[in-house]
TIMAR-666976 format. One record per residue: x, y, z of N, C-alpha, C in turn; residue in three letters. Coordinates in pm, whole numbers, plus 32768, in hexadecimal, padded with zeros to 4 digits. Layout:
XYZXYZXYZAla...
//
This chain:
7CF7873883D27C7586F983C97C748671840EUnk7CDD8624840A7CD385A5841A7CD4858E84A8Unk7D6185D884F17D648613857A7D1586348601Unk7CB9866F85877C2786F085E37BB1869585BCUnk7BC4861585767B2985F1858B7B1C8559859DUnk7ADA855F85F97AD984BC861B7AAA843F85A1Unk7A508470857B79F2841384F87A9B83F4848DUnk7AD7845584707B26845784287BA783F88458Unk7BCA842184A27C4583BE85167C3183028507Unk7B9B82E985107B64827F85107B62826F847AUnk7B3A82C384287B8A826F83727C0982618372Unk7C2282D1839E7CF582B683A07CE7823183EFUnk7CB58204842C7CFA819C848F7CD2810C843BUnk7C6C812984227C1380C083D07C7080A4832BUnk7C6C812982D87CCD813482687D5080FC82A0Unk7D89810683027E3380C083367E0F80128351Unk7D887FF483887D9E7F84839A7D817EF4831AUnk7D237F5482B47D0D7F3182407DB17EF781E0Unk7DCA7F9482027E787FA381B67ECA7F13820EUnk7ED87F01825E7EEE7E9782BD7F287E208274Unk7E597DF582707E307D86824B7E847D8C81B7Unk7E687E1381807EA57DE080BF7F537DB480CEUnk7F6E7DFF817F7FF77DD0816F80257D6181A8Unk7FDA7D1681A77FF27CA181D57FBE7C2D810FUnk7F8B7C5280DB7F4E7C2480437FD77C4B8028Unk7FD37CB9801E80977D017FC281207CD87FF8Unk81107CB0807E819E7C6480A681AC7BA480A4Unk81247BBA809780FC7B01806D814B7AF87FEBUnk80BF7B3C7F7A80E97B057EE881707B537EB5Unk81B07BC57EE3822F7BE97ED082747B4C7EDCUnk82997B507F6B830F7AEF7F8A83057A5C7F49Unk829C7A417F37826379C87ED5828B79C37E6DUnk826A7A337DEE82917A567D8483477A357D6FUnk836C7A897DDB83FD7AA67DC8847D7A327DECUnk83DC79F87E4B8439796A7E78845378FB7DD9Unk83F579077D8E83E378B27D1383FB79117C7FUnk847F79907CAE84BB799B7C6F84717A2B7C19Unk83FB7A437C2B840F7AC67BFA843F7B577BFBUnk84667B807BBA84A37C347BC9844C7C437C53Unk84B87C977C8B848F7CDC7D0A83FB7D407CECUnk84287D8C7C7383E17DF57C86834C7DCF7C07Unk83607D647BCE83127D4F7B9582A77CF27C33Unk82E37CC57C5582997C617CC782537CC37D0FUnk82A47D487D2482647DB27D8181C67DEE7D46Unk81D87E007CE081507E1A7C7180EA7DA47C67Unk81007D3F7C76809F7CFB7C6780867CBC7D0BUnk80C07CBD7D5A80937CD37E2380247D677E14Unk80767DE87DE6802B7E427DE67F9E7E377DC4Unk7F957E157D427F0F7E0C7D157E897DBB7D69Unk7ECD7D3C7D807E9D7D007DB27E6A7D317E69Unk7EC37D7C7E937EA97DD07F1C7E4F7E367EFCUnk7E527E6F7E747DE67F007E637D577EC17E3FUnk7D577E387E067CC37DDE7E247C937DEB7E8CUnk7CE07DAF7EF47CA67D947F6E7C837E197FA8Unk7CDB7E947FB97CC77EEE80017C5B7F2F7FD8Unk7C4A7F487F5A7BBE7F5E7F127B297F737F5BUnk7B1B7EBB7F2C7AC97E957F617ABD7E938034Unk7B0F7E8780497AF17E9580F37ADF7F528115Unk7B2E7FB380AF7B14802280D87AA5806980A0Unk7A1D8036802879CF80427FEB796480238063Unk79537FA3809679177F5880EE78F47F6681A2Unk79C77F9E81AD799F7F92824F79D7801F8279Unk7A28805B822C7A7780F1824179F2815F8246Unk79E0813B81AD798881A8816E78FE81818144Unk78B2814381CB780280DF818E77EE816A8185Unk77E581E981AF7786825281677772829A80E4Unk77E0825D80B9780B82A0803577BD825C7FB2Unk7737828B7F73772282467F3D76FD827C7ECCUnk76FD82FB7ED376B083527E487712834B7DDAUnk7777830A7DD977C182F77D6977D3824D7D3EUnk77AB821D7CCC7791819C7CA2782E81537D0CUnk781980C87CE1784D80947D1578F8807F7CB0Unk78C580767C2E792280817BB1799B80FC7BABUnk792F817D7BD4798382007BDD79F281F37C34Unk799981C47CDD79E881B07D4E7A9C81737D14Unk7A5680F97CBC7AF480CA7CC07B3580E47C74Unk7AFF813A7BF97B6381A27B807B7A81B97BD4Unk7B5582447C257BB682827C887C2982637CE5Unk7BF981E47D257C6181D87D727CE481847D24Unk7CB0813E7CEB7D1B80E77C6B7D7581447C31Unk7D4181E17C177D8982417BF57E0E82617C71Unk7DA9828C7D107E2482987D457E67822A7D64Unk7E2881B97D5D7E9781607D607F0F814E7CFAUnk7EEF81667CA47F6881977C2D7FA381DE7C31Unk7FA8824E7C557FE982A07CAA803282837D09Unk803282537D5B8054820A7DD380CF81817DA6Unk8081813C7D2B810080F47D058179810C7CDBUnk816681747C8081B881B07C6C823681F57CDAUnk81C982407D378235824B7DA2828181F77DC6Unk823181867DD9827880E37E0382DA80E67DABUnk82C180C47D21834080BF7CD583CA81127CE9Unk838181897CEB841581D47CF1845581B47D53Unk841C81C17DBA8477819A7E57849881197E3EUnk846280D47DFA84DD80177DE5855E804F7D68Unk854A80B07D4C857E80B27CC5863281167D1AUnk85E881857D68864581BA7D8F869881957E2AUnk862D81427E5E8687810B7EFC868F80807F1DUnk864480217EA4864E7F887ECE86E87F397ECEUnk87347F707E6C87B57F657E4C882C7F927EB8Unk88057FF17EE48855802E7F4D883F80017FE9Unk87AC7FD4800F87737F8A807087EA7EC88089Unk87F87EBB7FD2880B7E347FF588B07E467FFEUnk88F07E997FDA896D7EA57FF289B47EE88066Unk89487F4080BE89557F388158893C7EC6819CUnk88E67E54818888EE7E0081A789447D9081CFUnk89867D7E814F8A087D2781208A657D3C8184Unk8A667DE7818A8B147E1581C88AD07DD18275Unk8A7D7D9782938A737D6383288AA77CFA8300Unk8AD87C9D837B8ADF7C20838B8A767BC58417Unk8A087C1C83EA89BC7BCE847489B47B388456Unk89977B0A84A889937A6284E688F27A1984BCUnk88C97A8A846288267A5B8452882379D983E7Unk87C679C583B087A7795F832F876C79C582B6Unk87367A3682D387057A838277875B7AC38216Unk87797AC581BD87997ADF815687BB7B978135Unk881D7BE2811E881B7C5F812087A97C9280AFUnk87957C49800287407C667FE686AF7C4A7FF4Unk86A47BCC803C860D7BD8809B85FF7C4380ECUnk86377C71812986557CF7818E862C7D778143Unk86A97D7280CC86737E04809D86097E058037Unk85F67D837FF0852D7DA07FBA84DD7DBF8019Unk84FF7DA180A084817D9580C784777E228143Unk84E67E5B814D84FE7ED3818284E17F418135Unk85057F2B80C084B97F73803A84187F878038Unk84037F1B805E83747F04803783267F5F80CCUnk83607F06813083427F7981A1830F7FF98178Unk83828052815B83B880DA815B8320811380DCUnk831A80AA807782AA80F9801C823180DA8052Unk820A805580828168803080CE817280BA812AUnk81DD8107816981B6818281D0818E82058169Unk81EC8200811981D382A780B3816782988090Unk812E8218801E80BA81FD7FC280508215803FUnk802381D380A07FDD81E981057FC382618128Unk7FFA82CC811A7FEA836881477F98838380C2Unk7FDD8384803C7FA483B27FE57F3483637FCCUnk7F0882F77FD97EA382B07FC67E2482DA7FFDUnk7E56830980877DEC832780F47DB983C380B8Unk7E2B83F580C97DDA8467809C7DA184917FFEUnk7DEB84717FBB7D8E844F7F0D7D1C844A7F1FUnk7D2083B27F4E7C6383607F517C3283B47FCBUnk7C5483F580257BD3843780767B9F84D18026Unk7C1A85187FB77BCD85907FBE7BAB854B7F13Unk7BA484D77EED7B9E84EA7E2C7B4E84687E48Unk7B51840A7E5B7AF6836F7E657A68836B7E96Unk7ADB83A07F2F7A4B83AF7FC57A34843A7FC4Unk7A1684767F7979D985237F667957853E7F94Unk790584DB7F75789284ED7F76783784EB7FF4Unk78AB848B8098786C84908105788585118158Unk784A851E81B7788785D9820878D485778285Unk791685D982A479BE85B082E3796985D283A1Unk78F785ED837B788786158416787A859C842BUnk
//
């Protein structure tokens, strides 16, 4: 579907650049958080949240202006849903590769200033902003954004 139709290509592109922007909110207040000492993965949950605000509202607004026969309240049960979903994914992938990210790290001895576990939070974080992004996109286009035609 997404492939074969142009209208659609242009939400994907629009939904990626939205996702973008939240990842630039989620690698802000992450590294902020973590710089002043909070849990990695607690810091990751509250960047998250704060990125599924923003994306929200810009994909309510500029993704999906046709979408309107469903309140505005519903809109964001729904997507707050897959975004929960989605955190979760996040979680697990910090839970099962952030640890292992920062201890490939270590075994380098590059010449950088960066830190192996700055490296592997944030290679972590990479790796889920790409998965959550797939499932995100497609969740909210066939369960959120249901209501516009893909014509």
């Amino acid at each position: 579907m997404i492939l074969n139709n142009a209208r659609e290509r242009v939400r994907f592109f629009r939904f990626a650049a939205v996702g973008a922007l939240g990842s630039v909110v989620d690698f802000g207040v992450f590294n902020l958080l973590v710089h002043f000492g909070i849990p990695s993965i607690l810091s990751s949950a509250i960047s998250f949240i704060l990125a599924v605000i923003n994306n929200f509202l810009w994909n309510r607004y500029w993704t999906y202006p046709d979408s309107r026969s469903k309140s505005l309240g519903n809109q964001l049960i729904q997507f707050s849903l897959v975004s929960l979903v989605g955190m979760g994914i996040r979680a697990l992938l910090f839970i099962l590769i952030e640890s292992h990210l920062i201890a490939m790290f270590e075994r380098f001895s590059w010449k950088i200033s960066l830190s192996p576990t700055f490296l592997g939070h944030n290679s972590t974080l990479t790796i889920a902003i790409l998965v959550v992004l797939i499932w995100n996109f497609l969740a909210n286009r066939y369960w959120t954004y249901n209501d516009i035609s893909a014509e």
